[in-house]
C-alpha positions, 0 to 999 in steps of 0.5 A, a space after each residue: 086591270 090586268 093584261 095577259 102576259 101573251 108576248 106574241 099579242 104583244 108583238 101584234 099591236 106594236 106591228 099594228 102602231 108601227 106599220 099603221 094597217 092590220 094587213 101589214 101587220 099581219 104580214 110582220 108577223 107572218 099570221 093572217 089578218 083575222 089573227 091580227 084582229 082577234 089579238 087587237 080586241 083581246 088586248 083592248 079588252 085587257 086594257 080597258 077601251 080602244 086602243 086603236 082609231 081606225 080611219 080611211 086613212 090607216 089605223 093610229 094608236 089612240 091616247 090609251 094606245 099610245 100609253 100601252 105601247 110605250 110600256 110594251 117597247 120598253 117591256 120588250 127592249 128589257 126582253 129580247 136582249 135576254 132572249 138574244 143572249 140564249 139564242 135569236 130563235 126564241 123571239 118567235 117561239 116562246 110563250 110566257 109560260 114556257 119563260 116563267 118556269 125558267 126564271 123560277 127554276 133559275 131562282 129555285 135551282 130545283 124543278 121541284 121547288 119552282 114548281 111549288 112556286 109556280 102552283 105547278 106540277 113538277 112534270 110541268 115545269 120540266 117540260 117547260 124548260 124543256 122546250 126551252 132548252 130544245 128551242 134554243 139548242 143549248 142547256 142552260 142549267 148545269 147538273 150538280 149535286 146540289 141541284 141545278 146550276 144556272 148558265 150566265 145566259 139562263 141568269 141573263 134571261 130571267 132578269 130580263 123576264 123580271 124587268 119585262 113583268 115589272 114593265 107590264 105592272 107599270 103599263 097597268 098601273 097607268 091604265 086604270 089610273 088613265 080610267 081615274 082608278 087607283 091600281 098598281 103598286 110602289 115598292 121601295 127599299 128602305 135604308 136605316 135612316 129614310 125609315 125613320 126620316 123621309 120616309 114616314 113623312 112623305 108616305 103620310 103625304 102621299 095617302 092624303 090623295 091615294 088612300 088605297 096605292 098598294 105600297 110596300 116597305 122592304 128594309 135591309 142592308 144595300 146589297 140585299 136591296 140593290 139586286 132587288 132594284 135591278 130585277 124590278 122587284 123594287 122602284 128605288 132605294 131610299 137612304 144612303 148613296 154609294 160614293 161612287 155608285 156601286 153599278 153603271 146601271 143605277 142613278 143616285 139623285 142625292 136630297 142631303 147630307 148628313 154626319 154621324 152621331 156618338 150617342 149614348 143612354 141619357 143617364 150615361 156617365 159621359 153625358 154632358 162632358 167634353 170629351 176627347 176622341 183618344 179617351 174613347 177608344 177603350 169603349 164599348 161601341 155598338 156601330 154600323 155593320 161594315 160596308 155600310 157608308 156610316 161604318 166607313 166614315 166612322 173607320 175614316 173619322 179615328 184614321 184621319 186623326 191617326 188614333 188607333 180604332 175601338 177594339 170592342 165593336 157590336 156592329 148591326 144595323 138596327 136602330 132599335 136593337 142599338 138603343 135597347 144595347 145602349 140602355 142595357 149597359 155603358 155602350 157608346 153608339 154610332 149613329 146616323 146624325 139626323 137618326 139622332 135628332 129623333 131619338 134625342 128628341 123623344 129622351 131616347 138617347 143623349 148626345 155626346 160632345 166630342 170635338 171634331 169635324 165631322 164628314 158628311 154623307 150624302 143621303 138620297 135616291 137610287 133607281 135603275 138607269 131606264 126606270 120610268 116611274 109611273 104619276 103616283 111613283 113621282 109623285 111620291 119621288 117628289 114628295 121625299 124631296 120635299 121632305 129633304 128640302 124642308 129638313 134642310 130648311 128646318 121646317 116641316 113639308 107642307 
């Protein structure tokens, strides 16, 4: 199911929900009624049935309306504020065409680069921006030599456009689920440790009762995750929260805590002694990148005790390539606690016996402040939190 992204149309049908009469939403819009009428049947045959009851007494959204309309006003409050910061002339003018080529020459900063994005020809993708611009009565890129360079408003505009799509794939979604069919997408940003942890379980969950939800994985570090949470490219990010949370517009839901881990090779030298913090200084370490949450507890772990830090750091971020570094010579890791436990379960890696409390970290969920997940989106929220609670209670998730 798919609903052509014609923001004029869409202004109809909320005209109609609102005003509860085609000829008075004809008059809203300032279009006649049988342009009101055409606009309704293209979207209900997008949407899959009526969207609409109509009665003696006026015309009133049915279950399927009432869905779609309510992802619409939340797609169009993430769109019109964008429009607004360029200029209030835009909300009647623009198509979505017109808004697309924007938004990929703002990602591209090139006309010839978005429009090998957009399957256009260049001409066309300049036309389009064109007209924007000329609509607006303002530029909203700066010539450099380097290419073209966004204004704060044109940035403003294509994330609004980017959360306004990402809204309209949720409106989707929850029609064809609405008609019993499995439609739409989950997309999640995946820290170190839900990876090997939360994640897997819940997944294996989640496929018993949707065999066939696209859904889709993206690792990295936080900040290259987080500006895809808050353009809509993803659903939530899973793993270690930020203390405090890094943006306003993010909420943090914390499932555990965790500590960190010195590991080693399981034939390592210092494996199965006591140690002390001082003595391993002089190490060779292989730790987590800075900026991340377990770097900054494993700075704070040497500075509370006033012990000066370990001089040779490889810092990365991949569990994989520190346990094939730990093998290869007498590296010291730091790692995720719960990372661990995996990982010496399977002989991988040993735990060393370093005395000292170790600080925990929260790990957990982050999603924008407005998002509204779609049921199979919940139900796969629900289902790491399952996941977190059974590992808190040493059992597996049911």
């Amino acid at each position: 199911m798919k609903l052509a992204r014609n923001i004029r149309h869409f202004r109809v049908v909320l005209a109609v929900a609102e005003s509860g009469s085609l000829t008075r939403a004809a008059a809203l819009c300032n279009i006649s009624q049988p342009a009101v009428s055409q606009a309704l049947h293209n979207l209900e045959g997008q949407s899959g049935g009526d969207l609409f009851a109509r009665t003696r007494r006026g015309v009133f959204p049915t279950e399927r309306g009432e869905l779609l309309c309510h992802r619409l006003r939340r797609a169009l409050a993430h769109l019109d504020p964008g429009l607004d910061a360029v200029s209030p002339r835009l909300k009647p003018t623009l198509t979505h065409a017109q808004l697309q080529a924007l938004a990929a020459v703002v990602e591209a900063e090139n006309f010839s680069l978005a429009a090998k994005r957009l399957n256009l020809a260049q001409p066309t993708v300049h036309r389009a921006v064109a007209q924007v611009e000329r609509a607006a009565g303002r530029e909203l890129f700066l010539r450099a030599a380097h290419g073209l360079v966004p204004t704060p408003q044109a940035r403003t505009l294509a994330r609004a456009l980017r959360l306004f799509g990402s809204e309209l794939e949720q409106a989707e979604a929850e029609l064809s689920t609405f008609d019993g069919r499995e439609a739409g997408r989950i997309a999640i940003g995946a820290l170190p440790l839900s990876r090997s942890v939360l994640l897997p379980q819940a997944l294996t969950e989640l496929r018993k009762s949707h065999p066939r939800l696209p859904i889709e994985i993206n690792d990295g570090p936080y900040e290259d995750l987080l500006p895809g949470l808050l353009r809509g490219d993803l659903d939530f990010i899973v793993g270690a929260l930020r203390v405090p949370a890094p943006i306003a517009e993010v909420v943090q839901e914390p499932l555990f805590t965790d500590a960190l881990a010195f590991v080693a090779r399981p034939n390592h030298p210092l494996v199965g002694r006591p140690l002390r913090l001082d003595a391993l200084t002089g190490c060779q370490w292989v730790v987590p990148r800075p900026g991340s949450p377990s770097r900054g507890q494993f700075d704070a772990y040497f500075a509370s005790r006033a012990i000066a830090p370990p001089e040779s750091l490889i810092e990365c971020g991949s569990i994989l390539f520190m346990r094939e570094l730990l093998h290869a010579g007498e590296f010291i890791g730091c790692i995720s606690e719960t990372q661990a436990e995996a990982e010496i379960a399977k002989g991988m890696l040993a735990r060393l016996d370093v005395a000292g409390d170790w600080p925990g970290r929260a790990i957990g969920l982050t999603v924008r402040k407005d998002w509204e997940p779609t049921p199979e989106q919940a139900l796969l929220l629900d289902l790491l939190r399952n996941a977190a609670e059974a590992r808190a209670r040493g059992t597996s998730a049911p």
